[in-house]
C-alpha positions in Angstrom: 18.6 3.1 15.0 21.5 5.9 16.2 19.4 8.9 17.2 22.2 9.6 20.1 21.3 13.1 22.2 24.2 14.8 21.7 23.7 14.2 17.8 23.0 17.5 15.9 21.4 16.6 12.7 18.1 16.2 12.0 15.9 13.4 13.9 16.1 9.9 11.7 12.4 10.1 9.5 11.8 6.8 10.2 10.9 8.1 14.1 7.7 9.5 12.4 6.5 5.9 11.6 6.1 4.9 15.0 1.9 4.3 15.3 2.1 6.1 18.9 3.9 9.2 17.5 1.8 9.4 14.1 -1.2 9.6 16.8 0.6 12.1 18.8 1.1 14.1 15.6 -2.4 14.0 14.6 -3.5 15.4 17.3 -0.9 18.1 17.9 0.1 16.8 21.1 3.6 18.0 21.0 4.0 17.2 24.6 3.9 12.8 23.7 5.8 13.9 20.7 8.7 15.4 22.9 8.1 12.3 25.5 8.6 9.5 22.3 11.7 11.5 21.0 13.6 11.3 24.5 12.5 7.1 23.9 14.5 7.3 21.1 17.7 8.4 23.1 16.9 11.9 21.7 17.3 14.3 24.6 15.5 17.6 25.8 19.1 19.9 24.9 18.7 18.0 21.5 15.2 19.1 20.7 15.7 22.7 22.2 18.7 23.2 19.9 16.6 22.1 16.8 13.8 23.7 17.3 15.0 26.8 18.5 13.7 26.5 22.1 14.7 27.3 25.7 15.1 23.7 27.4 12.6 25.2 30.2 10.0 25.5 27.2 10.8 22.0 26.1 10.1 20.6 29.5 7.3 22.7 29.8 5.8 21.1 26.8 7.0 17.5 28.0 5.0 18.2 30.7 1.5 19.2 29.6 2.2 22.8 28.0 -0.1 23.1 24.7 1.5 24.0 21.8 -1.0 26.2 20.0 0.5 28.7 17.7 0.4 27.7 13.9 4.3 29.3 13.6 5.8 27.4 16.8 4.2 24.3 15.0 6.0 25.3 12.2 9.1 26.1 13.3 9.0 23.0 15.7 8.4 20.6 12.1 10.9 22.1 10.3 13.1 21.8 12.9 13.3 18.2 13.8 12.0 16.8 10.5 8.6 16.0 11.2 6.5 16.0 7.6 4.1 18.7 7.9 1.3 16.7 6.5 1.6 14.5 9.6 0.8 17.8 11.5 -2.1 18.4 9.1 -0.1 21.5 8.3 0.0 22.1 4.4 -0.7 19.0 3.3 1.1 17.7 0.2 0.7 14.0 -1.4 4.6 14.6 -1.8 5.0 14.3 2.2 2.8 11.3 2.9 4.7 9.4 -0.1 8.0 10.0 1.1 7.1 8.8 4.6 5.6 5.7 3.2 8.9 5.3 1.2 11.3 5.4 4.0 9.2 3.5 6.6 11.2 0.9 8.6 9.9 -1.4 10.3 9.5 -1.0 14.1 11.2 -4.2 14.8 14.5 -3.0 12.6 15.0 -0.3 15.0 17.1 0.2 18.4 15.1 1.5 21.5 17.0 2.7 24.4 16.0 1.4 27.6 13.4 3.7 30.1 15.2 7.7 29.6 14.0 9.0 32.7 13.1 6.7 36.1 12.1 9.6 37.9 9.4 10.1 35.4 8.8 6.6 35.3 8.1 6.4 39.0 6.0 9.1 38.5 3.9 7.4 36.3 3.6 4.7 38.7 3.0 7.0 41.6 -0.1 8.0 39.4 -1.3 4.6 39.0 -1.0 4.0 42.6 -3.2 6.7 43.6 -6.1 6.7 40.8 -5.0 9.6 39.1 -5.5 9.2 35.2 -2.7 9.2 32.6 -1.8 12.2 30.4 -0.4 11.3 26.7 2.8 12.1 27.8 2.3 9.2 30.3 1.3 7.0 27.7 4.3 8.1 25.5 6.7 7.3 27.9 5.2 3.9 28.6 5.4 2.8 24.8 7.3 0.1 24.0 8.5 0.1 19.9 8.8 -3.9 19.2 12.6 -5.1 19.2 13.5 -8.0 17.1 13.9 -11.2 19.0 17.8 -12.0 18.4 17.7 -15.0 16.1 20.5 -17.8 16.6 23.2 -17.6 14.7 23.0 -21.0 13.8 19.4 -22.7 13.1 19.3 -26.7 13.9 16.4 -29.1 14.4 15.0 -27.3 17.2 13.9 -24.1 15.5 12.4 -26.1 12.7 10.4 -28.1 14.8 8.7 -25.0 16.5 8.5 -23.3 13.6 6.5 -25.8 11.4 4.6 -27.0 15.1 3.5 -22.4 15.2 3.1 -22.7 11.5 0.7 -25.8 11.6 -1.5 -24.3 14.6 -1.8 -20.9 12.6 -3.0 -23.2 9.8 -5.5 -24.6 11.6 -6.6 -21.8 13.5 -7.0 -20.1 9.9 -9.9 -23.1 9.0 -11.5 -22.6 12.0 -11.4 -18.9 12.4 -10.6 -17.2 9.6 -8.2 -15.5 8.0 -8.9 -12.7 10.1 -8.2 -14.1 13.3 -4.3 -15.4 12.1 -3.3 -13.0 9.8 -1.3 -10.8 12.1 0.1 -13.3 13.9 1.3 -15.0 10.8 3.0 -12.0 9.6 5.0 -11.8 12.9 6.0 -15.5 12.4 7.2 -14.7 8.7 9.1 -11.8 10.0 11.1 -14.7 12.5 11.7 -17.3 9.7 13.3 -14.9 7.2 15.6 -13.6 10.3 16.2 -17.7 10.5 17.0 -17.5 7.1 20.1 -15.1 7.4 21.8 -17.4 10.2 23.8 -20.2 9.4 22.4 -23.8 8.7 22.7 -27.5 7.0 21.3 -27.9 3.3 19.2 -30.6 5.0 17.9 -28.3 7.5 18.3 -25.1 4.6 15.5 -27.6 2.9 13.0 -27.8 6.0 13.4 -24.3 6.8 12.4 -23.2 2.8 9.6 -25.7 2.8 7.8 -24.1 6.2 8.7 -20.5 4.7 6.7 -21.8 1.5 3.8 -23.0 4.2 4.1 -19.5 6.2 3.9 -17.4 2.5 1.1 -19.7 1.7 -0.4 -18.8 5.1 -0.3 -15.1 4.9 -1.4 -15.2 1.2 -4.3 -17.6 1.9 -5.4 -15.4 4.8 -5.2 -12.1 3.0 -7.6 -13.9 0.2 -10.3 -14.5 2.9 -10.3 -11.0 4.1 -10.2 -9.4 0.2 -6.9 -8.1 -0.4 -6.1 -10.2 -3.5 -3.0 -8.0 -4.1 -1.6 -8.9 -1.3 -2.5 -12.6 -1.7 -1.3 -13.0 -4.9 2.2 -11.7 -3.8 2.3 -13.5 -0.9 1.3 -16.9 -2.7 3.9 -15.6 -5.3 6.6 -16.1 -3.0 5.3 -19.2 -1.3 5.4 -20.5 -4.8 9.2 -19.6 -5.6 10.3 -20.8 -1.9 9.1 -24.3 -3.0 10.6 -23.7 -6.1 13.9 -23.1 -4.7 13.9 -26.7 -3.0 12.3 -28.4 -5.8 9.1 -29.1 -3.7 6.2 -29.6 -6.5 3.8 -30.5 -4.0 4.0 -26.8 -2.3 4.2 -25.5 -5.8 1.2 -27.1 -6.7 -0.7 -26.1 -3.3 0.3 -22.8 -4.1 -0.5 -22.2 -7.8 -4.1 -23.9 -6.7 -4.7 -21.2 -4.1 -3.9 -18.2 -6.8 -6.6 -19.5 -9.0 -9.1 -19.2 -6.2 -7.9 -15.7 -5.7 -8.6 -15.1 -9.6 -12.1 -16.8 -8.8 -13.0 -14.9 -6.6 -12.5 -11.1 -8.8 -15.1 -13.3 -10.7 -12.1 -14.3 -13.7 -12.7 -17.5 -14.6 -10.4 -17.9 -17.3 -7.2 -16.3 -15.6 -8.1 -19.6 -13.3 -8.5 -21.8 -15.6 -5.0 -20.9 -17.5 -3.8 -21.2 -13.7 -5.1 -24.4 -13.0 -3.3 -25.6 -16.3 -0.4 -24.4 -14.6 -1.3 -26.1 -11.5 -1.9 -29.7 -13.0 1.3 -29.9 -14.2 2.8 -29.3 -11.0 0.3 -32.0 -9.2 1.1 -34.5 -11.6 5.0 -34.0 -11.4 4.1 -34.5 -7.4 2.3 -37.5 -7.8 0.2 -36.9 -5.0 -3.5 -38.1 -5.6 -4.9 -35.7 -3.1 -3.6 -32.9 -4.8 -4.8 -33.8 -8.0 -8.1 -34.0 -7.0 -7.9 -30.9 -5.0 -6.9 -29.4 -8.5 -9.2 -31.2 -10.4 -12.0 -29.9 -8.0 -11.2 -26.3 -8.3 -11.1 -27.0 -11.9 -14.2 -28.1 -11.6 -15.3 -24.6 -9.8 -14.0 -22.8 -12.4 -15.9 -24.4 -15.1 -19.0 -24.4 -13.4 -19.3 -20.7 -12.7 -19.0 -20.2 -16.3 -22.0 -22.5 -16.6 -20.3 -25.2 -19.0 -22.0 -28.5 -16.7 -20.0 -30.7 -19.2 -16.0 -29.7 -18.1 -17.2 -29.5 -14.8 -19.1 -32.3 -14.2 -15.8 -34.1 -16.0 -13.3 -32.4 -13.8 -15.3 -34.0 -10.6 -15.2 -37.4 -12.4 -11.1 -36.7 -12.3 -11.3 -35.9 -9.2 -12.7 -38.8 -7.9 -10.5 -41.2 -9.7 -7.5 -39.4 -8.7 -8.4 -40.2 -5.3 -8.8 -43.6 -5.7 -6.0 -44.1 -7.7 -2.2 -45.6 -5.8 0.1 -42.6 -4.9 3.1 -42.7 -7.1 5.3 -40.7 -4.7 6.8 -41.7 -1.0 4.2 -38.5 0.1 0.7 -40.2 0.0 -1.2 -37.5 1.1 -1.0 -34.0 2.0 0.3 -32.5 5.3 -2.9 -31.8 7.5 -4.5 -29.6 8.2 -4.4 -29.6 3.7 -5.9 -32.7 3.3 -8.4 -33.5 0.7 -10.1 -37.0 0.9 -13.5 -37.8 -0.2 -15.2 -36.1 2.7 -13.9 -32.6 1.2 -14.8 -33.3 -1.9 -18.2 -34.2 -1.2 -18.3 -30.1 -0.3 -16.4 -29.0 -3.0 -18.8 -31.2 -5.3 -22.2 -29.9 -3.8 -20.5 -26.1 -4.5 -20.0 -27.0 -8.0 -23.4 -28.6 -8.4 -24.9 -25.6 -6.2 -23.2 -23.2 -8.9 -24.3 -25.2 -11.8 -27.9 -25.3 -10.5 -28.3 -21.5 -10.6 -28.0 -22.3 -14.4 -30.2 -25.7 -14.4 -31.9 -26.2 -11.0 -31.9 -30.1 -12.6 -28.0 -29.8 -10.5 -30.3 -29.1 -7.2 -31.0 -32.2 -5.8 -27.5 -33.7 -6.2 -26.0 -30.8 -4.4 -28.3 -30.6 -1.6 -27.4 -34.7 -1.0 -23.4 -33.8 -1.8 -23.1 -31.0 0.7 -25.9 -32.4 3.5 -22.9 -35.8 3.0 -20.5 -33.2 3.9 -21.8 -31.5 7.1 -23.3 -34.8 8.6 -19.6 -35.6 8.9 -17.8 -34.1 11.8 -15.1 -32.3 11.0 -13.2 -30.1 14.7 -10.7 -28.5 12.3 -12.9 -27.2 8.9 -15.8 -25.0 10.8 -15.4 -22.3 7.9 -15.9 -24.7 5.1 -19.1 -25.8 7.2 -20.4 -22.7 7.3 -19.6 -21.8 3.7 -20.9 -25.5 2.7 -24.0 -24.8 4.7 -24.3 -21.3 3.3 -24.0 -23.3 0.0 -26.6 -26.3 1.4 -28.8 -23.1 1.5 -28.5 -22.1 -1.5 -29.0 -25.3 -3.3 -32.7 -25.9 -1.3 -33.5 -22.4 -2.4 -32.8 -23.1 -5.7 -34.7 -26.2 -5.8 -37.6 -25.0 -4.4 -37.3 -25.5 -0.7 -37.8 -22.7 1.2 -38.1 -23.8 4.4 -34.9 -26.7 4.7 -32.8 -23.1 3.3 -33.7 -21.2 5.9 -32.6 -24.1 8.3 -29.4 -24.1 6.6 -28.7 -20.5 6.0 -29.5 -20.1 10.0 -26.8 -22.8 10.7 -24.4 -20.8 8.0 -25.1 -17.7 10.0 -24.6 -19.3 13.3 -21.2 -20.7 12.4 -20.0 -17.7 10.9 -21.2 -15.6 14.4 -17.0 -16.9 15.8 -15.5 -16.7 12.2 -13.3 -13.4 10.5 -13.7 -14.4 7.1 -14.1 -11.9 3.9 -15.2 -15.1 2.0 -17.9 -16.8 4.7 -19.6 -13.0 4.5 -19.6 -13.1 0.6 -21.3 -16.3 1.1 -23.9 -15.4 3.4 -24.8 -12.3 0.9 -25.6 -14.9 -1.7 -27.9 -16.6 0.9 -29.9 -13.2 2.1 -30.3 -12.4 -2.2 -32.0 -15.7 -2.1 -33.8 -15.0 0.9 -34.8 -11.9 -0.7 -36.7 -13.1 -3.3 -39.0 -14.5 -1.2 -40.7 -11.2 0.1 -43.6 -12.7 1.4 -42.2 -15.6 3.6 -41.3 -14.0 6.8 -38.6 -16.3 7.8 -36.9 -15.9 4.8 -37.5 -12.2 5.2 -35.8 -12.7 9.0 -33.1 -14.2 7.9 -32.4 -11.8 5.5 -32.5 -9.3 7.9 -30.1 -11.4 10.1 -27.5 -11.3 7.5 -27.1 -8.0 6.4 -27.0 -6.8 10.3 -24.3 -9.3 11.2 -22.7 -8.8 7.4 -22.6 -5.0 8.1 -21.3 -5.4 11.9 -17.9 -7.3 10.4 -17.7 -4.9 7.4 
């Protein structure tokens, strides 16, 4: 961004976006404000001649000076641009839309290197000798994020450390939560679409789409698990027409699969189940028998929440088979961490049998063997599906009539949630303390009720 000091127009409105000088703003600490300006290559003789200020006033202010009077406010917003709402001065939705429609990014925009090394050392000088930071300190320490120059030319290399980061955040994201890689995948999407406007091979065009389809899936799949199914369904959206734009049904499928869970869970089972439709289609043209099962299974889900025990105890059958059956593509299974062999559907069973038995607790005892195969089983990379399968292992005992083995599990669940970030592994837990509840006379049930709802709220 060109916000030169000799300029004399108003200060580009995307300097208001910076998080450091919205806080600045809030508060009505004109002095940072002034500080972040001159980090933008805006100078003191600038600001004095916009706002109508002696340059001894403006490096008063710079320097601690308060800016109290409502007019010199005023006149110091309208003079360099600043929405007034940002000041909390006549507030108007009109203001905070237009800043939110002409946000840039922070790492689309030039920063000039440190304005002033006197005041720099200054700041040190401070450090040196205990004395504590003003925000004007702060505000000249802050650092907007510059892009990392991409290559003009992407190769072998960057697709190998791009699908190595996109892999770990992938399996960070099923042991953590989508919480704990959300942010991080973001930032990595932000590099592979820069990758995307350099110059490449149509083999390497094809690896590069394919782990942009994986990153999309990412971000969607993590924004699910923390409840912003907007954003999920967008970001599976596009993870779903970068696979499409190689021809990669297998990425297709995975994705269409992941935005019926995301229907699932608003509690629309037949959006899902239209979905899933959608979904099988794109599995069998991949010819992958891990990902029809894993299709088959959610099918399987869906069914069951709407209580029909037939189509889902039929769509398990499918799955089954399809796992059994020879692979009829060169891919035999899916990329890990996305497997889905017989020990993940020996949890994804006991959750439809779990579901089914809260409308015949016959399903009970068939689910508590299903998921208690599951979590005997050790799995270093899945510790969220443990906890929701043990969250669901709870469940299943409560349902049939087994007080005490639910509280086991539903202490386990809790335990294993205690280092996860995960929307989802909460909403499970909630259905464990409503089972819990109903026991109002059993203490440890009443405990663990307790336990979930303080460590439910704490994450909340």
């Amino acid at each position: 961004m060109n916000t030169s000091g000799s300029g004399s127009g108003p200060v580009d409105s995307a300097v208001w976006d910076d998080p450091l000088m919205r806080d600045a703003l809030r508060t009505r600490d004109m002095g940072a404000v002034f500080v972040l300006l001159r980090r933008y290559g805006i100078s003191q003789r600038r600001i004095s001649t916009l706002t109508g200020q002696s340059q001894s006033e403006v490096s008063e202010i710079c320097h601690g000076r308060q800016v109290m009077a409502y007019e010199v406010l005023g006149r110091i917003a309208d003079g360099l641009g600043i929405p007034r709402g940002l000041l909390g001065m006549a507030y108007t939705l009109d203001t905070e839309l237009s800043a939110a429609l002409t946000a840039v990014p922070l790492a689309a925009r030039e920063v000039d290197a440190m304005s002033d090394r006197r005041e720099f050392l200054g700041v040190l000088a401070k450090v040196a000798v205990g004395v504590s930071l003003s925000a004007a300190d702060l505000a000249l320490l802050s650092a907007p994020a510059n892009a990392t120059p991409a290559p003009t030319r992407v190769g072998a290399t960057e697709i190998i450390q791009l699908k190595e980061l996109t892999r770990v955040l992938w399996v960070q994201e099923k042991r953590l939560g989508g919480g704990a890689v959300r942010e991080g995948a973001i930032a990595q999407l932000g590099w592979a679409r820069q990758l995307l406007r350099s110059s490449y091979t149509d083999a390497i065009g094809r690896e590069l789409y394919g782990t942009m389809a994986d990153l999309l899936g990412l971000v969607g799949w993590s924004s699910h698990d923390m409840g912003l199914p907007g954003d999920a369904l967008r970001y599976l959206g596009q993870s779903m027409a970068a696979a499409a734009e190689i021809d990669d049904p297998m990425r297709s499928a995975i994705a269409i699969e992941r935005i019926s869970r995301v229907y699932l869970r608003q509690g629309d089972q037949a959006a899902a189940l239209k979905v899933l439709q959608l979904g099988t289609l794109a599995a069998d043209r991949a010819g992958i028998g891990q990902l029809r099962a894993l299709t088959a299974a959610t099918t399987a889900r869906a069914h069951a929440e709407t209580g029909n025990a037939s189509a889902a105890l039929d769509a398990l059958t499918t799955a089954r088979a399809a796992l059994e059956t020879p692979a009829e593509s060169a891919v035999t299974v899916l990329p890990e961490p996305h497997g889905f062999d017989s020990a993940v559907l020996a949890s994804d069973s006991g959750r439809v049998l779990t579901e089914l038995a809260r409308h015949d607790r016959a399903h009970a005892p068939k689910a508590i063997e299903a998921l208690a195969t599951y979590i005997k089983g050790t799995d270093l990379i899945r510790i969220k599906r443990l906890a929701v399968s043990s969250a669901h292992l709870a469940a299943a005992h409560f349902l049939g009539g087994q007080p005490d083995e639910g509280i086991t599990a539903g202490r386990r669940a809790l335990e294993l949630a205690s280092a996860i970030r995960s929307g989802r592994v909460s909403d499970h837990l909630a259905t464990v303390r409503a089972a819990a509840l109903r026991l109002p006379r059993h203490r440890d049930a009443a405990e663990l009720a307790h336990a979930i709802q303080v460590a439910t709220s704490h994450r909340s």
